[in-house]
Structure formats: C-alpha cells, structure tokens
BALUM-757183 format. One record per atom (N, C-alpha, C, O): residue in one letter; z, x, y. Coordinates in steps of 0.05 Angstrom, whole numbers, padded with zeros to 5 digits, always signed. Each point is the difference from the previous one (the first is absolute). Layout:
AZXY...
This chain:
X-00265-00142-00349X-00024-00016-00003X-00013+00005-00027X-00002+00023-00009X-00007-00044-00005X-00001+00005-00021X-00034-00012-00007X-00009-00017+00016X-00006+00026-00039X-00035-00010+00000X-00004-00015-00016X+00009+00007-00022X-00025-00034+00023X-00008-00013-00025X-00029+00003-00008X-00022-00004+00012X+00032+00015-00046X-00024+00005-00009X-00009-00029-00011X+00014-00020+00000X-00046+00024-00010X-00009-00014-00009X-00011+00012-00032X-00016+00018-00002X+00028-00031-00018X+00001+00016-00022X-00025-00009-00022X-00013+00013-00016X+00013-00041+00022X-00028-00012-00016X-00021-00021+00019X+00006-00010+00021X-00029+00007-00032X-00011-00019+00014X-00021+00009+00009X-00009+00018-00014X-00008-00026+00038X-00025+00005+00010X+00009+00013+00025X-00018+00006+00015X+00037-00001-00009X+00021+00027+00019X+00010+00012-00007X+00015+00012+00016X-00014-00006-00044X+00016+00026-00009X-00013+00019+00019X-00021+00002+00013X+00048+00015-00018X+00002+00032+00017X+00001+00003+00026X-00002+00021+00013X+00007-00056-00002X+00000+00010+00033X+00034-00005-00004X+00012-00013-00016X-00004+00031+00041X+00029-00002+00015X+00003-00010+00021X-00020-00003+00013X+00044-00006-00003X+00003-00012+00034X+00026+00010+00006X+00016-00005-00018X-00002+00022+00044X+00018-00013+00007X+00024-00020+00003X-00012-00013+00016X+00031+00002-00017X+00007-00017+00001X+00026+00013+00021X+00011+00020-00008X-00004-00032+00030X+00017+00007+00022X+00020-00026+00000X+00005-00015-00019X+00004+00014+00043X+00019-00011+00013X-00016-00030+00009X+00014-00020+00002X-00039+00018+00002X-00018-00023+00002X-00005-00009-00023X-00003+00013-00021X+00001-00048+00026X-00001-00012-00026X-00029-00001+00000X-00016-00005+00018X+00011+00014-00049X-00035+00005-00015X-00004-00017-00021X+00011+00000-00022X-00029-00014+00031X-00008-00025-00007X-00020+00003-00019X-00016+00018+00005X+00011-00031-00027X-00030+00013-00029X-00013-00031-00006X+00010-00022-00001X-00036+00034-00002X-00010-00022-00001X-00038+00001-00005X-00013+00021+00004X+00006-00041-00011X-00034-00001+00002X-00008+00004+00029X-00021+00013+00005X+00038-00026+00019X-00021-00004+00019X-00006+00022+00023X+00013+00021-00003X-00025-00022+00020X+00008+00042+00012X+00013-00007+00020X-00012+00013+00017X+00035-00031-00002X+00016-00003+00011X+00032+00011-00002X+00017+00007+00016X-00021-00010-00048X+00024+00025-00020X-00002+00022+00014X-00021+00009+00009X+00048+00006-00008X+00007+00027+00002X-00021+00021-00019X-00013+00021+00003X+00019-00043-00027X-00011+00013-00036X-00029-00018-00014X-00001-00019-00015X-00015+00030+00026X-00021-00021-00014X-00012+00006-00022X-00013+00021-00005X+00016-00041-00012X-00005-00002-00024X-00026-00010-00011X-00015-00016+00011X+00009+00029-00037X-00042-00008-00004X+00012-00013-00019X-00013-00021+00002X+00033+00016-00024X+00007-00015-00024X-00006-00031+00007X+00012-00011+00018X-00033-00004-00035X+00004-00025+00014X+00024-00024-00009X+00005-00021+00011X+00007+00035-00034X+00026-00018-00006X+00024+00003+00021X+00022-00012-00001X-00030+00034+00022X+00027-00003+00019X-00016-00018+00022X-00023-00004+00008X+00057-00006+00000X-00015-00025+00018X-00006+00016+00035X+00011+00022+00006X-00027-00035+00012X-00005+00005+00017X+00031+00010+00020X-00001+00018+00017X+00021-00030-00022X+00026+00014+00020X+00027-00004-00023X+00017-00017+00004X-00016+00035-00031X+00005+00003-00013X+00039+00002+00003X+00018-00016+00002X-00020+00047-00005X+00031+00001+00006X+00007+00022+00027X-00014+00018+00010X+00042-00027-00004X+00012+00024+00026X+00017+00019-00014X+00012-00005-00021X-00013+00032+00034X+00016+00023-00004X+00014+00006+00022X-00010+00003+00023X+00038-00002-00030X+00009+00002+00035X+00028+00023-00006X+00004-00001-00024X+00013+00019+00034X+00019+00008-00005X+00024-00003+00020X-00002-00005+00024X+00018+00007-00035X+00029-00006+00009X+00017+00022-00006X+00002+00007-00023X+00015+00007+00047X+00012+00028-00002X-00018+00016-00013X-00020+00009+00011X+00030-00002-00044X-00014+00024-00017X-00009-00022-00018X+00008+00006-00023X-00020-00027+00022X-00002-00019-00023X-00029-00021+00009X-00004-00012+00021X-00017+00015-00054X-00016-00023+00002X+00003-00020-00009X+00018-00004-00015X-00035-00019+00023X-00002-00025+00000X-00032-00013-00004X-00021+00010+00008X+00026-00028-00018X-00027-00010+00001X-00005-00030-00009X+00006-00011-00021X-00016+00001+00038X+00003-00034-00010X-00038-00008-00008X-00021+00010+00009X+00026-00026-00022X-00017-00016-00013X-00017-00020+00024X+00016-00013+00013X-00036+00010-00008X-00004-00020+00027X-00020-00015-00014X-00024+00003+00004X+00035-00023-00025X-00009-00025-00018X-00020+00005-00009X-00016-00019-00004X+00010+00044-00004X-00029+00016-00010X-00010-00024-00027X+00019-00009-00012X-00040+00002+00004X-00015-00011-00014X+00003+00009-00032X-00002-00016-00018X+00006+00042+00016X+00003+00008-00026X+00016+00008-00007X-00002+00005-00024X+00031+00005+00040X+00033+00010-00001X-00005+00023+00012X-00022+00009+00007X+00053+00004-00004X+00003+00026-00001X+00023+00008-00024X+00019-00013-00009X-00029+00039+00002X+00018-00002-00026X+00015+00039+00005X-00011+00021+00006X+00036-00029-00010X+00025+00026-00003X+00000+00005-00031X-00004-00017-00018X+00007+00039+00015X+00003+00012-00028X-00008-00016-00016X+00010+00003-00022X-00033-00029+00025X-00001-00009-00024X+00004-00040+00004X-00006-00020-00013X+00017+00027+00038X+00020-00035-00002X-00011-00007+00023X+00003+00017+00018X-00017-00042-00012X-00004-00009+00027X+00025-00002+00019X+00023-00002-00007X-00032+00003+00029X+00025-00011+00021X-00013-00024+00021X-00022-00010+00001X+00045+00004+00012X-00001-00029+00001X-00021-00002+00038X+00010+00001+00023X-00029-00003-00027X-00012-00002+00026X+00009-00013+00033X-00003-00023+00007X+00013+00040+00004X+00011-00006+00033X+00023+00018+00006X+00011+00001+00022X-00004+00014-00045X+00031+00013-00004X-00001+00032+00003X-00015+00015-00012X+00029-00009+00027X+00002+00036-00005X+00015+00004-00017X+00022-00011-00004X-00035+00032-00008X+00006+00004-00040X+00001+00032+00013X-00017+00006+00017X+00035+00010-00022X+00008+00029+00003X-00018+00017-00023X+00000-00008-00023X-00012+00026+00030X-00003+00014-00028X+00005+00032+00005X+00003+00010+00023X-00003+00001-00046X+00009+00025+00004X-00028+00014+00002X-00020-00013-00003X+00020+00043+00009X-00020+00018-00005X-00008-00003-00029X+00016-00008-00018X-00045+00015+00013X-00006+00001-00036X+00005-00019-00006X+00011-00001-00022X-00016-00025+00034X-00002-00018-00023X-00019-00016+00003X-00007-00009+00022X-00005+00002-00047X-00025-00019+00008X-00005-00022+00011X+00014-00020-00006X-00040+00018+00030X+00001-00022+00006X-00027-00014-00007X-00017+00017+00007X+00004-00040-00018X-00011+00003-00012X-00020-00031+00026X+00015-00019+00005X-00035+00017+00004X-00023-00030+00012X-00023+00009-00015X-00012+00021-00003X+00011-00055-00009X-00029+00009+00000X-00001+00013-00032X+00016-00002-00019X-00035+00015+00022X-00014+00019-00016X+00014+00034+00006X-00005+00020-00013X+00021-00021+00033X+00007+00029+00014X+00028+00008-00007X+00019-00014+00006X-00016+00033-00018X+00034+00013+00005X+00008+00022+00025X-00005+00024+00001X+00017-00039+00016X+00013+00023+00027X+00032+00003-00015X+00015-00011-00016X-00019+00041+00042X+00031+00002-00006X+00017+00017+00023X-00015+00016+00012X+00030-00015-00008X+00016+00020+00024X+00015+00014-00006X+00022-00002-00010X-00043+00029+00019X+00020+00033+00001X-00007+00010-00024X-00010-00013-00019X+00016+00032+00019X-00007+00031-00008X-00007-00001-00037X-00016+00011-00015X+00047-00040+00009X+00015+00004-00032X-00026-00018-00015X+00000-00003-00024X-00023-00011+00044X-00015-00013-00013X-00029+00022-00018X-00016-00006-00018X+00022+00036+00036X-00019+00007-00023X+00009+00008-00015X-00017+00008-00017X+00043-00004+00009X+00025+00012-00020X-00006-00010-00024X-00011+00010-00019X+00026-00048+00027X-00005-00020-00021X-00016-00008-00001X-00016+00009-00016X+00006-00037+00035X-00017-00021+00003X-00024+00021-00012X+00004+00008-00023X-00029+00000+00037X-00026+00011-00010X+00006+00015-00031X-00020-00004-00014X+00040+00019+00001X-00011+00005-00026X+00001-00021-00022X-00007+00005-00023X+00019-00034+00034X-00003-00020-00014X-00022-00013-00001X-00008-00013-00019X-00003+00017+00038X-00032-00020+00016X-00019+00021-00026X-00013-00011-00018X+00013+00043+00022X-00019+00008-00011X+00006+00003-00026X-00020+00008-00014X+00043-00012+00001X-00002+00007-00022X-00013-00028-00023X-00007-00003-00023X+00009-00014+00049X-00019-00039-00007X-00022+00004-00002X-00017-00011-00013X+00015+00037+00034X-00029-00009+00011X-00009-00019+00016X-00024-00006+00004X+00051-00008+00007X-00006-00023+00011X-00022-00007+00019X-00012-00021-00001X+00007+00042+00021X-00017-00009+00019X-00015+00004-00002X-00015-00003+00019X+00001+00016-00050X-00033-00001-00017X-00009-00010-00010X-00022-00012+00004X+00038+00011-00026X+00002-00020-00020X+00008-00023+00002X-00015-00014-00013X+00032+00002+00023X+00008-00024-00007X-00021-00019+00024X+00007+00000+00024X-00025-00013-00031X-00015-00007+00023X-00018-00033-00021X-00001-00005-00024X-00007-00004+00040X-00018-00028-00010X-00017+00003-00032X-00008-00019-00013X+00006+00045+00005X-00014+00001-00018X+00027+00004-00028X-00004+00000-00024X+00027+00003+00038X+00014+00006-00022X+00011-00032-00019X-00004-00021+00011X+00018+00024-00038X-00001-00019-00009X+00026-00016+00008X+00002-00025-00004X+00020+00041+00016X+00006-00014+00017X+00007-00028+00022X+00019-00015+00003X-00053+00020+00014X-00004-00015+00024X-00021-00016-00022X-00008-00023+00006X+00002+00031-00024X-00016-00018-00019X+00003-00028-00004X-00015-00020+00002X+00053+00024-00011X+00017-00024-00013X+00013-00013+00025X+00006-00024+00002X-00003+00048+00021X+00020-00014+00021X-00024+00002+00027X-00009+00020+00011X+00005-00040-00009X-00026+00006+00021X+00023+00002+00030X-00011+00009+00020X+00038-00016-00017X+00026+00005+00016X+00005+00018-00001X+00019+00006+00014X-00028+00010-00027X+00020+00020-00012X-00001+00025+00023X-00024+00007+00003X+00040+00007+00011X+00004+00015+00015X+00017+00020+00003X+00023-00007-00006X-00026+00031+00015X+00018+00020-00002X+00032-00002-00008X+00012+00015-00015X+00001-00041+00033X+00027+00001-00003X+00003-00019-00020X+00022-00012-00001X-00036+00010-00012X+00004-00009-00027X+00010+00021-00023X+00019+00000-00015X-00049+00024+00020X+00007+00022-00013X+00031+00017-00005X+00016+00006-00018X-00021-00001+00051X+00033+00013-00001X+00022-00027+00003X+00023+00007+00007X-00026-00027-00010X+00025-00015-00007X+00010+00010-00023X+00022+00012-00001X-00041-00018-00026X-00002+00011-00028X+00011+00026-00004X+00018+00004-00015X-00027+00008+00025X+00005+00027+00005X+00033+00006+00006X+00018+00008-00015X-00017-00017+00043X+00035-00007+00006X+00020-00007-00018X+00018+00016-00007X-00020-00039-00003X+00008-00016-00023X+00010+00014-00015X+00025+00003+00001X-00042+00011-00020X-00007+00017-00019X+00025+00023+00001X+00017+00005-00018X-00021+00005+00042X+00014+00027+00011X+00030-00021+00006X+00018+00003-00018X-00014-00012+00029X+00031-00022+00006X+00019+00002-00025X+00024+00007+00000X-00044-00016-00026X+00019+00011-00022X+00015+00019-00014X+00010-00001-00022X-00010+00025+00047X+00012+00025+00000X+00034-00001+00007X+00020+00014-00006X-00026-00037+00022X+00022-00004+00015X+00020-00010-00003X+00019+00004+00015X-00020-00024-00042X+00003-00021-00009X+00018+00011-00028X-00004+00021-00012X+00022-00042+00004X+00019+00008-00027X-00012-00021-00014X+00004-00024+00002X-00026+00041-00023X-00006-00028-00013X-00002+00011-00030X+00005+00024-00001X-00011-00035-00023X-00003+00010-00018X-00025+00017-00010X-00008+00016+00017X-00001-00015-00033X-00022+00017-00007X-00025-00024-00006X-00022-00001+00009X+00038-00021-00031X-00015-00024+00004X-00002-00024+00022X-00008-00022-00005X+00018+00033+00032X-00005-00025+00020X-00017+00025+00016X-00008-00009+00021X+00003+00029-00024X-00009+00012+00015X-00034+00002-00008X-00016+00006+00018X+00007-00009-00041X-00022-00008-00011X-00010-00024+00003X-00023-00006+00008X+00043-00011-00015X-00006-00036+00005X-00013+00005+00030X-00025-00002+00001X+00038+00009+00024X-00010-00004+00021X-00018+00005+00006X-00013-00016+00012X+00000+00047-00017X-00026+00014+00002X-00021-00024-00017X-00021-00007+00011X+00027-00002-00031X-00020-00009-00014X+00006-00026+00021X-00020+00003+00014X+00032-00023-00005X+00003-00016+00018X-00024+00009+00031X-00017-00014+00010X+00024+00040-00002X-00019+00000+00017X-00024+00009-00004X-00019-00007+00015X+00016+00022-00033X-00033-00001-00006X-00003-00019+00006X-00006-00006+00023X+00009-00008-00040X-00019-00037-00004X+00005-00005+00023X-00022+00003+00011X+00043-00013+00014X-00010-00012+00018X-00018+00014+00016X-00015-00010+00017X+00018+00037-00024X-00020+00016+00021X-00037-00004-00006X-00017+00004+00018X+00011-00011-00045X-00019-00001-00013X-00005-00022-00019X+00012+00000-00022X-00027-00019+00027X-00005-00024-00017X-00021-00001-00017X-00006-00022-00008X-00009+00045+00000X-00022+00002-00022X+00022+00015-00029X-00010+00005-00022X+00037-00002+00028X+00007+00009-00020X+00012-00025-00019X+00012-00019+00009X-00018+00024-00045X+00008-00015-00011X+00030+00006-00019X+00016-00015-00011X-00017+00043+00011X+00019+00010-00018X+00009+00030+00008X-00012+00021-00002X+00040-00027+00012X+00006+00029+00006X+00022+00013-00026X+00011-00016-00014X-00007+00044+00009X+00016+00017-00004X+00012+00018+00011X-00011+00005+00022X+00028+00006-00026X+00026+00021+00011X+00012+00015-00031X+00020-00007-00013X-00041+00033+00007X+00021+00015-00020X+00011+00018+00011X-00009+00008+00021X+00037+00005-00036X+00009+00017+00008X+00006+00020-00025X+00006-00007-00023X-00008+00028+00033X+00005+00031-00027X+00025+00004-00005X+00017+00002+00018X-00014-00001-00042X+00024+00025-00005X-00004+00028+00003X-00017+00013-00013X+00041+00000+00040X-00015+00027-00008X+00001+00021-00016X-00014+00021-00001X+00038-00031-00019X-00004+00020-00029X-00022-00005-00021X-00013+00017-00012X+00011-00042+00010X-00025-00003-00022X-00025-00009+00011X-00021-00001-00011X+00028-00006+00039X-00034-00006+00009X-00013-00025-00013X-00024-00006-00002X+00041-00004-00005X+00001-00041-00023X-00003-00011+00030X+00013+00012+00018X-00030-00034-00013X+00004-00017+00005X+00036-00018-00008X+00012-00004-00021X-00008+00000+00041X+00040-00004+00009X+00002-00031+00008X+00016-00014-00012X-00031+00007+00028X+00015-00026+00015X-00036-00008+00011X-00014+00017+00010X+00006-00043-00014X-00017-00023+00005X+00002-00022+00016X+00012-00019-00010X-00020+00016+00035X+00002-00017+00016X-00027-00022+00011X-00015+00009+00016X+00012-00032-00024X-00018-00005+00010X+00003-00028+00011X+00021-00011+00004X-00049-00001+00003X-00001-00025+00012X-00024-00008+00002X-00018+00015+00008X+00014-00043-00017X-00024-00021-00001X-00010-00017+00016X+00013-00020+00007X-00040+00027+00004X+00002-00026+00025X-00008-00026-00017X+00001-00021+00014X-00008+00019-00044X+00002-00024-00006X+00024-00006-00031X-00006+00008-00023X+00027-00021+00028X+00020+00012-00015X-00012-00007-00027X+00006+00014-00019X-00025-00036+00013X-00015+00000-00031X-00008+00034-00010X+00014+00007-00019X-00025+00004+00025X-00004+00031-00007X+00028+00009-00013X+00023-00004+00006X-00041+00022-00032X+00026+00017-00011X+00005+00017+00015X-00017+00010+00014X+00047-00003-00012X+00016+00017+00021X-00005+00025-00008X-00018-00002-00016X+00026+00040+00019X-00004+00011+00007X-00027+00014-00012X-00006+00023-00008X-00001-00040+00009X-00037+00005-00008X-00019+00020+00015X-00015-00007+00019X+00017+00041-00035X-00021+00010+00034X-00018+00020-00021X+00007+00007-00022X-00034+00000+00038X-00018+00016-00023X+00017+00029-00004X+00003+00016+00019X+00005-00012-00039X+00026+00027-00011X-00031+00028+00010X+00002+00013+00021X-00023-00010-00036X-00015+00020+00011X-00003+00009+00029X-00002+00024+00005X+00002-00044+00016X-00004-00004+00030X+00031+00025+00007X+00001+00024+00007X+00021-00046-00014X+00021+00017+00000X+00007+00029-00004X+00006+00015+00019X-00008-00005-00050X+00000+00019-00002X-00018+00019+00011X+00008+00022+00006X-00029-00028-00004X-00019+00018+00011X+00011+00016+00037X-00004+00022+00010X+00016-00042-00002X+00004+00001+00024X+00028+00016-00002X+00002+00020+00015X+00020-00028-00033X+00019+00013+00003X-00005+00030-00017X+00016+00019+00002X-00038-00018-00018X-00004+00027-00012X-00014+00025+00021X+00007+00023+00002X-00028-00039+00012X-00009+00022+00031X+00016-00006+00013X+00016+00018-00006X-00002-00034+00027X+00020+00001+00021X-00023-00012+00016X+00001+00014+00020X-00018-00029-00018X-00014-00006+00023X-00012-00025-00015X-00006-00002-00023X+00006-00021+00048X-00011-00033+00003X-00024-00001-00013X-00015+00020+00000X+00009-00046-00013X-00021-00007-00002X-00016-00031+00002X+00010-00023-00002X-00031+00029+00004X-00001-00030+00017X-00030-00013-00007X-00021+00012+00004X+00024-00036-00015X-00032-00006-00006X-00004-00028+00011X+00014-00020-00006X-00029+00020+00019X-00005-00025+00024X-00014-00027-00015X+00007-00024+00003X-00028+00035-00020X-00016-00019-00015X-00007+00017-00029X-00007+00023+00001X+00011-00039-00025X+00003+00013-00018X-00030+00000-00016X-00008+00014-00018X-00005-00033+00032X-00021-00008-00007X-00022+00020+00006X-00021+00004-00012X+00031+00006+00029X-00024+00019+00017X+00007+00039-00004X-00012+00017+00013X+00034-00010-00031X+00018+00018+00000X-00024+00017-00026X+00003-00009-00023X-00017+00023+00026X-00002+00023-00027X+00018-00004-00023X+00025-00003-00001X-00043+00005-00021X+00017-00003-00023X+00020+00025-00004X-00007+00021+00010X+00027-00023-00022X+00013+00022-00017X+00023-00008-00011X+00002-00024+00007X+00021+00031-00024X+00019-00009-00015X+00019-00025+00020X+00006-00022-00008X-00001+00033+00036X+00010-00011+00010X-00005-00028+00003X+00013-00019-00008X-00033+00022+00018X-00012-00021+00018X+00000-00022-00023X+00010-00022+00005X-00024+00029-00034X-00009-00015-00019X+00032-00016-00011X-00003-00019-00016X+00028+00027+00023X+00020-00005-00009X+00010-00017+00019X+00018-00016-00005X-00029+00018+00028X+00009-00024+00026X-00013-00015-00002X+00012-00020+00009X-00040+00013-00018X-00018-00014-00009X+00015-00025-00013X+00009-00022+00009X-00010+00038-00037X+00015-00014-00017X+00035-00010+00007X+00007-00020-00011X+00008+00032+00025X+00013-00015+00003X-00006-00037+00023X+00016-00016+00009X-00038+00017-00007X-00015-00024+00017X+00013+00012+00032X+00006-00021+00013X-00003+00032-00006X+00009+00013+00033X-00026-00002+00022X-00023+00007-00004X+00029-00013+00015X-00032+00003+00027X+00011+00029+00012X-00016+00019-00001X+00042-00016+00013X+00004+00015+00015X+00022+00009+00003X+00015-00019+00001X+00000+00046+00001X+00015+00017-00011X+00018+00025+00021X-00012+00020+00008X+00025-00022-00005X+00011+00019+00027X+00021+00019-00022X-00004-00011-00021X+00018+00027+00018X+00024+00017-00005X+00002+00031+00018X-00017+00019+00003X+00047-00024+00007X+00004+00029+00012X+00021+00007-00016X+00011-00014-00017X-00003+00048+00024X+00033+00001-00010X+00013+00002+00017X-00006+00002+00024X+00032-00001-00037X+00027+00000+00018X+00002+00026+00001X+00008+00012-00019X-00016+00002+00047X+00013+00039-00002X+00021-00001+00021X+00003-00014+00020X+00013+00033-00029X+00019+00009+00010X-00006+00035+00004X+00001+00015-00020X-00005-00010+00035X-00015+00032+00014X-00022+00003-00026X-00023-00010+00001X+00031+00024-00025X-00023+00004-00013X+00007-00018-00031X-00018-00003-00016X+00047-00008+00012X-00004-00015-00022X-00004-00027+00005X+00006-00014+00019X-00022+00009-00045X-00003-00022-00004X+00028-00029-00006X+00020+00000-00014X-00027-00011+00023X+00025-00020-00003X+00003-00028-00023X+00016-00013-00014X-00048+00016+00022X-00011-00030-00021X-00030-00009+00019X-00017+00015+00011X+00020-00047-00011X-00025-00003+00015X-00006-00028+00000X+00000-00016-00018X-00006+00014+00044X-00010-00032+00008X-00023-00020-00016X-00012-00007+00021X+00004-00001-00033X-00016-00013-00012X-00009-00030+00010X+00016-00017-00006X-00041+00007+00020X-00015-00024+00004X-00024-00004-00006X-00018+00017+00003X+00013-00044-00016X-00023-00008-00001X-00002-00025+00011X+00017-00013+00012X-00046+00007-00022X-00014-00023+00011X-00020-00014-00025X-00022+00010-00001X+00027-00036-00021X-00011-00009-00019X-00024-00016+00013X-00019-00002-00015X+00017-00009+00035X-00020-00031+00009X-00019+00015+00014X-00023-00007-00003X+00027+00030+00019X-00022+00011+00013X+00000+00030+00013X+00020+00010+00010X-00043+00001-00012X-00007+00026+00004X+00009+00001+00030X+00007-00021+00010X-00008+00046+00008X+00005+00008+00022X+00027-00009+00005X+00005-00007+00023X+00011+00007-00037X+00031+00005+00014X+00006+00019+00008X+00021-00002+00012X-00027+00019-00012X+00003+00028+00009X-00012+00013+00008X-00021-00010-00006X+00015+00029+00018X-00026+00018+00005X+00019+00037+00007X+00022+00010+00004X-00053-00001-00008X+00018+00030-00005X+00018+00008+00029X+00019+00015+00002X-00033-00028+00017X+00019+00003+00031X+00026-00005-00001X+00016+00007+00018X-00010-00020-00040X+00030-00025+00000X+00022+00021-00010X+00024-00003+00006X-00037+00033-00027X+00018+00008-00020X+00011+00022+00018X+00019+00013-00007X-00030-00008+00029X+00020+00025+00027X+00025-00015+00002X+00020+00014-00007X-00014-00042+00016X+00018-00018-00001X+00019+00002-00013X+00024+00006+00005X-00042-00014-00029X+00037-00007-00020X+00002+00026-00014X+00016+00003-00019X-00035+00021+00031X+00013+00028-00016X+00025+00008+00016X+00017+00014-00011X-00012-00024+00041X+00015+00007+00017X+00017-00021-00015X+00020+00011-00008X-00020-00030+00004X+00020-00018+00004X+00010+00004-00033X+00018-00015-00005X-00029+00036-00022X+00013+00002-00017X+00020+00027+00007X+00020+00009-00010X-00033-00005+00024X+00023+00022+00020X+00037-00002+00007X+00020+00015-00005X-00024-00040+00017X+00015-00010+00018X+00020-00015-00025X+00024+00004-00002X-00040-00022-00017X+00019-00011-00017X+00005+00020-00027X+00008-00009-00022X-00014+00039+00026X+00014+00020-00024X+00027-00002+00022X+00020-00011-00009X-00020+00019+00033X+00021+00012+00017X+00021-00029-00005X+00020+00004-00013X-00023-00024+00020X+00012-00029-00007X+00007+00014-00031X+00017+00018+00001X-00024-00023-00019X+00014-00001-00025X+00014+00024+00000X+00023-00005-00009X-00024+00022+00014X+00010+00026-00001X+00027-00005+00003X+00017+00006-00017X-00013-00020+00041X+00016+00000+00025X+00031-00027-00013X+00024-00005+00006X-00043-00005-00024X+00017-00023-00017X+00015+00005-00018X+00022-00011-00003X-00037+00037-00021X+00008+00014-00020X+00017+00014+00015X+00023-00004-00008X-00023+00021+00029X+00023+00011+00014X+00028-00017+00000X+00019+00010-00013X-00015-00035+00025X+00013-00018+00001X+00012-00001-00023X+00024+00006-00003X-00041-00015-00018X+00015-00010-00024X+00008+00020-00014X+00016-00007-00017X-00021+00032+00016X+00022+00028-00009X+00016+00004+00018X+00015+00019-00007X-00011-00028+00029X+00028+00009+00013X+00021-00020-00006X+00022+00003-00009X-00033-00021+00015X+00022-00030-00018X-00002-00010-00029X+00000-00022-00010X-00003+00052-00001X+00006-00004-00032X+00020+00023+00002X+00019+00005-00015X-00026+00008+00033X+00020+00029+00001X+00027-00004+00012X+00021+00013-00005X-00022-00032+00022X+00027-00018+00015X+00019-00017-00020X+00024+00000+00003X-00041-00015-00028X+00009-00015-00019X+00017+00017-00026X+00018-00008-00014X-00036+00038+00016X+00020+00015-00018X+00024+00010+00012X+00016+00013-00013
C-alpha cells in the first residue's frame, strides 16, 4: 500500500492512503480525496491498483491531468510509477515514499508552492498559466538529457521553450564558457521579432551574473535604484531583464539571458527561483552533449 502525497497547492503536506479500493480526488466531498484547489474539478481523477501496480484515469477533468509533464488522454487508465509527478490544477500529488526523494526537492528548490502564485510575473502574461505548465518546462528541459543531440540543438530548444513557456520575452540568450579561459565560447540566441539584431544581450547583466554565480532580475527598470547597472540597462532601452547561470554543482557553465524591450514587468523577482532551477537542468543537458561529442570524436580517431 502505498501514500499520496500532496506536494503543492492549498493541501500541501497532507497524505492519504491509497489501498486496494479505487480513490477518487476531487473538489466535491463525495471524493475519497477532497480537494480545496479550485482549478481541480469537482470529480477529478481515479486511483485504483492492480496486483502491485497504479493506475489512474483522467474523468474529463476541465483543466487536464498531467504525468511528468505531458497531459493524458481523459477516460483512460494511464499506469504510473511511484515518484512521479502528478500534477491538477494548481496541485502536484504523487505516490510513495520516492516522491519526497525527487518530486518535493524540485517543488522547493522553485519554491513553487510560495512563490509561484497570481502575483508572480508569470500568471501576469499567462493568466492560464498553471502548475503543469511549469513542470512541463521543467520536464522538457530535463528530457534533453536523454536525448543525442548536439550542443547547438540542445540550446536552440531551451531557447524554443522559454518562449513558448513565456510571452513577455523579446530576446533570449544561451552563453556558454570555456573552461580554460573562462572566454565566452559559443552564443545562442533567438528573437521573438526576427527585425531585431540577433545576438543582442546587455554584456554587464551577463557578466555580473556569471562573475557572482547567482540570478539577477529586474522587473521594471523604471522603478529600479540607480547604479552602474541599472543605468546601462537603461540605456540599452530594456524595460525588463531576467539572467541566471548555468551551474553545474559549483561551476559556472555560462548563463541564460532574457529580456523584455516594449514593457516593464516581464518578470518579477518570484520568476528567478524558476529559471535558476531550470539553468540547472540545462548546465546538466549541455554537459551531457559535450560528453557525447568527445566520445564520438574519440571513436573517429
């Protein structure tokens, strides 16, 4: 018998049971599992097991149910393993033990179920915008581990999902270090309006960020205290400004770079727990590519 936690949401920290009887989740208190989130629907989804194995179907819920990331198809029993996320609503559950292993040091290291809430800039741009959106991105992101891809399709994509994940962005970057000289190596970027000069990003914002090892984030530039910085984002005409780096345990890798030219609040400081995790996720992606491409240069000699 195994327990589902509830890992984010307006039920975090409760547990249940889950047996040999099918447990039903939902808004209404007829559920096995009653739920206060009002994006889950009133008779949401079933949990049911079979031999040593869960299941759980979708019962045409209003806002999906989403597996690691990917909706499933509502009326269907979809198998899932222990530890892995399940995401209604506003809420991430999960079953058995491996969910406080994995699933929760991902939630907190977001901050997800604090931070990321109506006031963030976020739900600002995506007034839809909902948890399994988050960890879709998130998923995604992490998928490219998995994947034989190059070093430059592996950037292209990240910068591909930012943007669909976020539509206040106008101009992204992707640098990466050399780690003997610490040069700037390889530039990746992308325009949401292709008239804009291409890899165009404020170089101060950058370095600053890759010189401490920690994000920085300015929501409205208008409203920001003066100092060298700021006065240099100014001038580059920027409203709004996001950069994390790429770490890999304690080095630096390089670092994500977005802005926003037409308008202030693309970002807000809630947003930068996010993509500090998710410059996380795509050092381990590149890493994982450069791996690749020295073993099949080492095959070719």
């Amino acid at each position: 018998m195994a327990k589902l936690y509830i890992l984010s949401g307006p039920d975090k920290g409760q547990s249940f049971e889950v047996g040999r009887d099918p447990v039903y989740v939902g808004r209404s208190a007829h559920n096995t599992i009653k739920m206060s989130d009002k994006a889950v629907s009133r008779r949401h989804l079933k949990i049911l097991m079979r031999g040593n194995r869960y299941f759980i179907k979708d019962l045409e819920s209003e806002n999906g149910t989403f597996i690691s990331g990917k909706e499933v198809s509502g009326g269907v029993d979809i198998e899932v393993a222990e530890g892995v996320p399940i995401v209604i609503g506003m809420t991430v559950i999960c079953l058995g033990e491996r969910c406080l292993e994995n699933v929760r040091p991902v939630l907190d290291s977001m901050e997800l179920s604090t931070n990321i809430s109506e006031e963030s800039g976020v739900f600002q741009q995506h007034e839809s915008m909902t948890t399994q959106k988050i960890m879709e991105l998130i998923y995604k992101v992490s998928d490219l581990m998995k994947e034989r891809l190059s070093t430059d399709e592996i950037l292209e994509k990240i910068l591909e999902y930012i943007f669909d994940f976020l539509k206040s962005i106008d101009r992204g970057v992707i640098l990466l270090i050399d780690e003997r000289t610490g040069e700037i190596s390889k530039v990746s970027s992308k325009l949401r309006d292709a008239s804009e000069e291409a890899t165009v990003y404020c170089q101060d914002v950058v370095e600053r960020v890759i010189r401490e090892g920690r994000g920085v984030v300015v929501p409205d530039v208008e409203a920001e205290e003066q100092d060298d910085l700021i006065d240099t984002v100014k001038l580059s005409k920027i409203e709004s400004v996001m950069c994390v780096p790429l770490m890999s345990g304690s080095q630096i890798k390089g670092a994500i770079y977005v802005d926003s030219l037409k308008e202030p609040f693309g970002f807000r400081r809630e947003d930068l727990s996010l993509f500090t995790d998710l410059g996380r996720r795509a050092a381990l992606a590149v890493e994982n590519a450069l791996l690749h491409q020295t073993f099949d240069i080492s095959l070719e000699d």
